[in-house]
C-alpha positions, 0 to 999 in steps of 0.5 A: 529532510531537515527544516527549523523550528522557525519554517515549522511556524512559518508553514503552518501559520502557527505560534512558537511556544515554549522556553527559550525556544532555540527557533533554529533547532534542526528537526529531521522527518517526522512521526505521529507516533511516539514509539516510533520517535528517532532523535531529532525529529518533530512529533506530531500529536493527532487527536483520534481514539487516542490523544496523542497530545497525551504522548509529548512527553514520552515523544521528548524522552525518545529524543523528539526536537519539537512537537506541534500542539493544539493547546499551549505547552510549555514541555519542549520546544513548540509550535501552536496550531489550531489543528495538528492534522491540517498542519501536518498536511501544510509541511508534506506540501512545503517538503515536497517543493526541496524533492528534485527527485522523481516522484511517483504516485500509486493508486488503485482499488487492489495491488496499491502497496505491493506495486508500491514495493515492486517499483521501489525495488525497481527503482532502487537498482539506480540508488536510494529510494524512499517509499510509503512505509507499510501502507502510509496512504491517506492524508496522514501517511503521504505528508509523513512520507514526503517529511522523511525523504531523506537527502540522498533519495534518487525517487520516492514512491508515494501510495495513495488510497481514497475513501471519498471523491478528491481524495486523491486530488488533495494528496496528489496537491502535496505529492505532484507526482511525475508519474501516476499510476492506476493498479485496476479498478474494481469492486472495492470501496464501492460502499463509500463511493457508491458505484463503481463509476464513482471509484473509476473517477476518483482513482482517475484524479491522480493522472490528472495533474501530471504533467505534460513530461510526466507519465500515466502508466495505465492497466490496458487490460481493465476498460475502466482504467483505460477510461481515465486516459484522456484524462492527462496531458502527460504521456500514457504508457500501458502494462498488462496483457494487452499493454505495451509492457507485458508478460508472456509465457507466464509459469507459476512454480510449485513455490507459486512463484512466477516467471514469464518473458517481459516483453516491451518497447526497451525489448524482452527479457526473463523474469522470476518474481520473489512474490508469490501469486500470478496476480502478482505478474500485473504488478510486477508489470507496472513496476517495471513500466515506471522503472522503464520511463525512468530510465532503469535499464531492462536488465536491472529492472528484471533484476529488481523485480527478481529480489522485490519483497512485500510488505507484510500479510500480503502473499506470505508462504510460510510452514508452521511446526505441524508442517502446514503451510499457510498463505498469510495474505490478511492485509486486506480483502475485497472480490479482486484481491481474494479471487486471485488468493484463492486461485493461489491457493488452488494452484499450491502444488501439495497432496493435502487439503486446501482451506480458505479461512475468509474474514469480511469484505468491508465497505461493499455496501449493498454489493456485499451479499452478492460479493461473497456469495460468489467468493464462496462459490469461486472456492467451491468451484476450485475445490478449496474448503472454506472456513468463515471468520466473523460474518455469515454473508458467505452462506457457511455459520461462521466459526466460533472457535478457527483454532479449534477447527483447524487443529487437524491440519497439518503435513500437507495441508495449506490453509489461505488467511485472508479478510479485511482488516476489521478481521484480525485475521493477521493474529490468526496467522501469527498463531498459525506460524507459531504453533 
């Protein structure tokens, strides 16, 4: 998306600053990070662990057209503003009012960006689409989102996470979807919000603002997703297996792999998942139900669903040199998402033995010993063997040394890598992989 320095000032309020500042400079998308930089584009330095006021310079030399600032500068071409982020915040908004195509808001407490990267495929068999990348979510990644929809996009596909009540309200002020969708609700979070009320509510405000032409595409088999319904004036379509949108006959292939028939209101066709996991079919579902709405024909919704690819660390079936298979699904971790990655992994068809290496659920407040206790018992029940990372909440010491532990696995083996992000469980599996 292209816009001026000049409408930079106008949007944010802000001052022009710098020498012989050509107001009419063309700037295209946008980047809080220097490294990522492409010609052209506005940096926007954010002040957090690091400066990123520190990085103007070397945003210029990659090619950067200008730069918000907090503080006077006479490097480049310019724009003063008392803060970066809430400037930033005022552009997504502007941006999204030159989108005409449909936009679609995801939230959830699990699946947020895999449904993200199954709709996007969806949607893509009618032409370009424009996504969150990774997991662009909050009130950074959704302005910059909006900024970097290109002209040619045919929908943009908008993730939304929370860590506070109205959250999500604020992002969807800068996305007004056209249609919201609600993954599941569950235990995740429920150390910031405070019960699991609290985060029903909060996922809830994105169907709130629809409207009335839009739609809430709605989980029918989770009750408190279902709760939020009269919460919108738009039409409410559901998936799942109680929904209107849903799967039967599901089989999982000794690749994990899914398939099952999709049956719905545009009528019933085969599906196979590129995705791995059969939690993976509930996404997959709601994928398909934005696609429907919007007017995807089945068989190329099927078709999409069929080459969809995920984001990275999520559900990713890979063989180390040793031959030792292993599920890197370290994204991020709560009880939804890592009792259906040890169903996953009890369900791999191979002759060996079946580790799960589990790093900590964050952010579960005083749910959290209760919480993984009953994820290490959910392992025992499956007769996976559980190696913990960092915390002893599963019962288990964890481990001082993982490499070392799981030296011996190899040819036909498999071993789960799963745990939230403060884990680092991601460089475990990196490790893996490689050796």
């Amino acid at each position: 998306m292209e816009f001026s320095l000049a409408q930079v000032a106008e949007i944010t309020g802000g001052v022009l600053c710098g020498d012989n500042v050509n107001v009419d400079v063309k700037l295209s998308g946008a980047t809080q990070d220097s490294r990522h930089v492409t010609p052209g584009c506005l940096f926007v330095p954010l002040r957090a662990e690091r400066d990123g006021h520190d990085f103007i310079s070397a945003a210029l030399a990659a090619g950067a057209a200008g730069f918000l600032t907090e503080q006077e500068s006479t490097l480049g071409p310019s724009v003063l503003v008392p803060d970066t982020a809430s400037a930033l915040q005022a552009l997504g908004a502007a941006s999204r009012t030159s989108i005409t195509a449909p936009v679609v808001g995801v939230t959830g407490s699990v699946g947020k960006t895999s449904v993200k990267d199954l709709t996007s495929a969806v949607l893509n068999q009618k032409g370009p689409v424009h996504a969150s990348p990774r997991s662009f979510n909050n009130e950074i990644g959704v302005p910059l989102t909006l900024l970097n929809t290109p002209e040619e996009a045919t929908a943009v596909v908008a993730e939304m996470g929370a860590r506070h009540p109205g959250d999500i309200s604020n992002l969807c002020a800068m996305v007004r979807p056209d249609v919201g969708v609600i993954t599941t609700i569950g235990m995740a979070h429920t150390g910031v919000f405070g019960s699991l009320k609290a985060v029903a509510q909060a996922k809830g405000e994105i169907i709130e603002g629809l409207p009335a032409v839009g739609c809430a595409v709605l989980n029918a088999d989770v009750p408190a997703v279902m709760a939020q319904a009269d919460r919108t004036r738009a039409h409410v379509l559901t998936f799942g297996q109680a929904g209107e949108v849903r799967a039967r006959e599901v089989r999982v292939g000794a690749d994990l792999r899914p398939s099952f028939l999709l049956e719905s209101p545009w009528g019933r066709i085969e599906v196979r998942l590129e995705t791995r996991g059969a939690h993976m079919v509930a996404n997959a579902l709601a994928a398909a139900a934005v696609g429907l709405v919007l007017e995807v024909p089945l068989d190329e919704v099927a078709a999409g669903l069929a080459k969809a690819t995920l984001s990275p660390s999520r559900m990713q079936l890979g063989t180390a040199p040793s031959g030792l298979l292993v599920i890197d699904d370290a994204y991020n971790a709560n009880p939804l998402s890592v009792a259906a990655a040890l169903e996953a992994l009890a369900a791999v068809e191979a002759p060996g033995r079946r580790v799960a290496v589990l790093g900590l659920m964050a952010e579960l407040g005083d749910d959290a010993p209760a919480a993984h206790q009953q994820m290490a018992q959910k392992a025992a029940a499956l007769g996976v063997e559980l190696f913990t990372v960092g915390t002893d909440l599963y019962g288990p010491a964890p481990e001082t040394d993982i490499d070392a532990a799981l030296e011996n696995l190899g040819p036909g083996d498999v071993v789960l890598i799963k745990g939230s992000l403060v884990a680092g469980l991601q460089a475990l599996a990196a490790r893996l992989l490689k050796n």
